[in-house]
C-alpha positions in Angstrom: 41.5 78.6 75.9 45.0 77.1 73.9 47.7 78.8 73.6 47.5 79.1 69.6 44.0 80.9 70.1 44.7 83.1 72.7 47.8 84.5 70.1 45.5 85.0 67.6 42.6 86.9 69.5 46.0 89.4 71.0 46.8 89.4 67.6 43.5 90.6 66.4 43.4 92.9 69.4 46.5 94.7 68.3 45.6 95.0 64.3 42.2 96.5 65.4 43.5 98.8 67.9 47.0 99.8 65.2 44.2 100.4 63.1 42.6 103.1 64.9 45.4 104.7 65.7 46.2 107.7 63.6 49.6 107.5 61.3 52.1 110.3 62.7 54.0 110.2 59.5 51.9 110.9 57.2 52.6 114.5 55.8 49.6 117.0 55.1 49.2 120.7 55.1 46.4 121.5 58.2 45.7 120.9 61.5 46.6 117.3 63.2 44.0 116.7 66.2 44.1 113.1 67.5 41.6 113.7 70.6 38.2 113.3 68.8 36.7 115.0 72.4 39.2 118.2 70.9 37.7 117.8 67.4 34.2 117.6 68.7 34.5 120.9 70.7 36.1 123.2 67.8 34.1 121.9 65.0 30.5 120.7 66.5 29.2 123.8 66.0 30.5 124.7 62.2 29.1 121.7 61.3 25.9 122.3 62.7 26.1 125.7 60.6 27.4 124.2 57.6 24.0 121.7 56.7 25.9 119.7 55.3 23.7 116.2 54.0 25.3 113.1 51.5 24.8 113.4 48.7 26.2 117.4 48.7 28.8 118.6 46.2 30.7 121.5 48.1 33.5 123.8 46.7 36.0 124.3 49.3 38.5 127.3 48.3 41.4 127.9 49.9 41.5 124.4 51.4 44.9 123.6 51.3 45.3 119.6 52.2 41.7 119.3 53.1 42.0 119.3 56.7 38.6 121.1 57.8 36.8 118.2 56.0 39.3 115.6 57.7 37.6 117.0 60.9 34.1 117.5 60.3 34.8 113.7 59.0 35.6 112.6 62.6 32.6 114.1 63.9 29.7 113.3 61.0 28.2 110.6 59.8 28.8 110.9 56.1 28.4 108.0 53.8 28.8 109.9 50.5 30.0 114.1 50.4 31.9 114.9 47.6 34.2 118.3 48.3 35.9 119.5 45.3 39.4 121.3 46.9 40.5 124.5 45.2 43.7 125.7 45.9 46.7 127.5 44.4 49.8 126.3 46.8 50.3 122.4 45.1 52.3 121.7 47.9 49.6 121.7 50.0 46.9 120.5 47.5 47.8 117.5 46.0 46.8 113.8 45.6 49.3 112.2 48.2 49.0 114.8 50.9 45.3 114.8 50.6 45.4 111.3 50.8 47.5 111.3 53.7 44.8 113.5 55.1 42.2 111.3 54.8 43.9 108.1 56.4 45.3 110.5 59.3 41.7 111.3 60.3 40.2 107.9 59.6 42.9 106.6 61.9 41.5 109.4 64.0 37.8 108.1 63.6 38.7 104.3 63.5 36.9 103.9 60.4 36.5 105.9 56.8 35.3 109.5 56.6 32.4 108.7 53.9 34.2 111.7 51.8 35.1 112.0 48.2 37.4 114.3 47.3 38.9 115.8 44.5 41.3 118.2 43.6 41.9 121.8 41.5 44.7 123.8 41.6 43.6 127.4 40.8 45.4 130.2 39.9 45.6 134.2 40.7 43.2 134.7 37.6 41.2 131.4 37.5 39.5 129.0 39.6 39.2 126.4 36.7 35.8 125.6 37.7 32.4 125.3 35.5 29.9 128.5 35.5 26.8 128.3 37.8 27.2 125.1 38.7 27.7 124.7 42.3 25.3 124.9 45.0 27.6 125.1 47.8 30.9 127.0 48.0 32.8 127.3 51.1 35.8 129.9 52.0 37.6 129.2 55.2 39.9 131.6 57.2 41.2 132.7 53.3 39.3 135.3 52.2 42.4 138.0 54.5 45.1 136.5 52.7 43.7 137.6 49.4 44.9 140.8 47.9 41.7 141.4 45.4 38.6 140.5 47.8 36.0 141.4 44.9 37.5 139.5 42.4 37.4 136.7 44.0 34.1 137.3 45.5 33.1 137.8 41.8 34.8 134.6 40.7 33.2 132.6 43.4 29.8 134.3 42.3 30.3 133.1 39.0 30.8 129.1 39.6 27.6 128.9 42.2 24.1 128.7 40.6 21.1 131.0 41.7 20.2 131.1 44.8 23.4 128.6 46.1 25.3 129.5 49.4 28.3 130.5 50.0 29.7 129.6 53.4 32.7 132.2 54.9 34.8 131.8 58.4 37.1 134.5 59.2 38.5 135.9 62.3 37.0 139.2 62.9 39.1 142.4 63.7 38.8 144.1 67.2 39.6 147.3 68.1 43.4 146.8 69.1 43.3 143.4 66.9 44.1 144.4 63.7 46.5 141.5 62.2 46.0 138.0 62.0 48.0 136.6 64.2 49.2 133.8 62.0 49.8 135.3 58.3 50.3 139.1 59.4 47.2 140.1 57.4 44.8 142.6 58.3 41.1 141.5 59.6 38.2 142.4 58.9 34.7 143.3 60.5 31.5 142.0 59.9 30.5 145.1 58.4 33.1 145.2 56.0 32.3 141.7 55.2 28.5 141.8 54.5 29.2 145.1 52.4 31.9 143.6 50.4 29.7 140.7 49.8 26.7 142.4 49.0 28.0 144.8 46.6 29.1 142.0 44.7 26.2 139.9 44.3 25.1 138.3 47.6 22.7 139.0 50.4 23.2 138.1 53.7 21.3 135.0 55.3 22.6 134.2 58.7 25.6 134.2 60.7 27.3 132.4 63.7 29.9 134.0 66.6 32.3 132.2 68.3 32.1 129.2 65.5 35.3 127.5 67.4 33.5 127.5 70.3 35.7 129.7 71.8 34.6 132.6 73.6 37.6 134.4 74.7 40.2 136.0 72.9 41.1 139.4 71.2 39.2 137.9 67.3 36.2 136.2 67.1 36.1 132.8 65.0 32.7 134.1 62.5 30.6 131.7 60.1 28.2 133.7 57.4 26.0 132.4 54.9 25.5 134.1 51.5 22.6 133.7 49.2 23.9 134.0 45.4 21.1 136.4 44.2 
């Protein structure tokens, strides 16, 4: 092999492998995995209970930069999901550090994440989306933080069509384990969840323990579907 070849395959080599690698500057709002194996464990089993299929438009409320998708990207095969992001902190929720999301975790995956996605920046009395138009609406590890659970349940209600789903992870209060230990809200139960939810329009349809695929610890990670009725 000359010289002038053997430069340009190490070159190669090192473009390829820079290009897998994920950028540690870039700036988003979320979590910043770089082991895929870590990514596989927490998320494998959400994604098996979100159905997700291309093709899918999904509302995603409270998603701040978009960083659940980023790693449900790493781990799927997605050649075409479109997520519309909802969320009222524009710091979090805007077009560069979304961006900056997406080329963190294709860096992560070594190749594109096969998601589309767009932006809205709600407010306290608005979600700025369309009536009964959406078939899928997520809600992850919000729903605590808000101080008028029914209206929002109600709002969320309003933008998904008959018999759409709405997707909700939450910690779960414990006896003892109160307060999220991150935002200093107060938990709920699953009880206080279906009711809540039910009272305002839904019905139960399934639900999923331990979602994170962790087992111990004082709150359980919990994924429920709700049927729009």
């Amino acid at each position: 092999m000359s010289k002038a070849l053997f430069v340009i395959l190490l070159l190669l080599s090192f473009f390829s492998q820079a290009q897998q690698k994920p950028r540690r500057g870039l700036a988003f709002c979320g979590w910043k995995y770089s082991d895929t194996a870590v990514i596989r464990r927490g998320f494998e089993r959400q994604l098996a209970f979100l159905q997700i299929h291309d093709g899918d438009t999904i509302v995603d409320i409270g998603s701040s930069s978009g960083a659940v998708e980023g790693c449900l990207g790493v781990i799927s095969n997605f050649q075409n999901v479109h997520v519309v992001l909802v969320d009222i902190d524009s710091g979090c929720l805007n077009r560069e550090r979304v961006d900056n999301m997406l080329n963190y975790y294709a860096g992560v995956k070594g190749r594109p994440l096969g998601l589309d996605l767009s932006i809205v920046n709600n407010t306290v009395d608005s979600l700025y989306l369309p009536l009964n138009q959406y078939q899928h609406v997520w809600m992850m590890n919000t729903l605590h933080e808000i101080p008028d659970k029914d209206k929002m349940i109600r709002s969320m209600h309003a933008v998904l069509r008959k018999g759409g789903e709405l997707i909700l992870s939450e910690m779960l209060a414990r006896p003892k384990h109160v307060i999220h230990g991150g935002c200093r809200q107060p938990l709920m139960t699953e009880q206080e969840i279906q009711a809540m939810f039910e009272r305002n329009g839904f019905k139960q349809a399934d639900a999923l323990m331990n979602a994170n695929n962790v087992t111990k610890g004082p709150n359980p990670f919990y994924m429920v579907r709700f049927i729009k009725q």
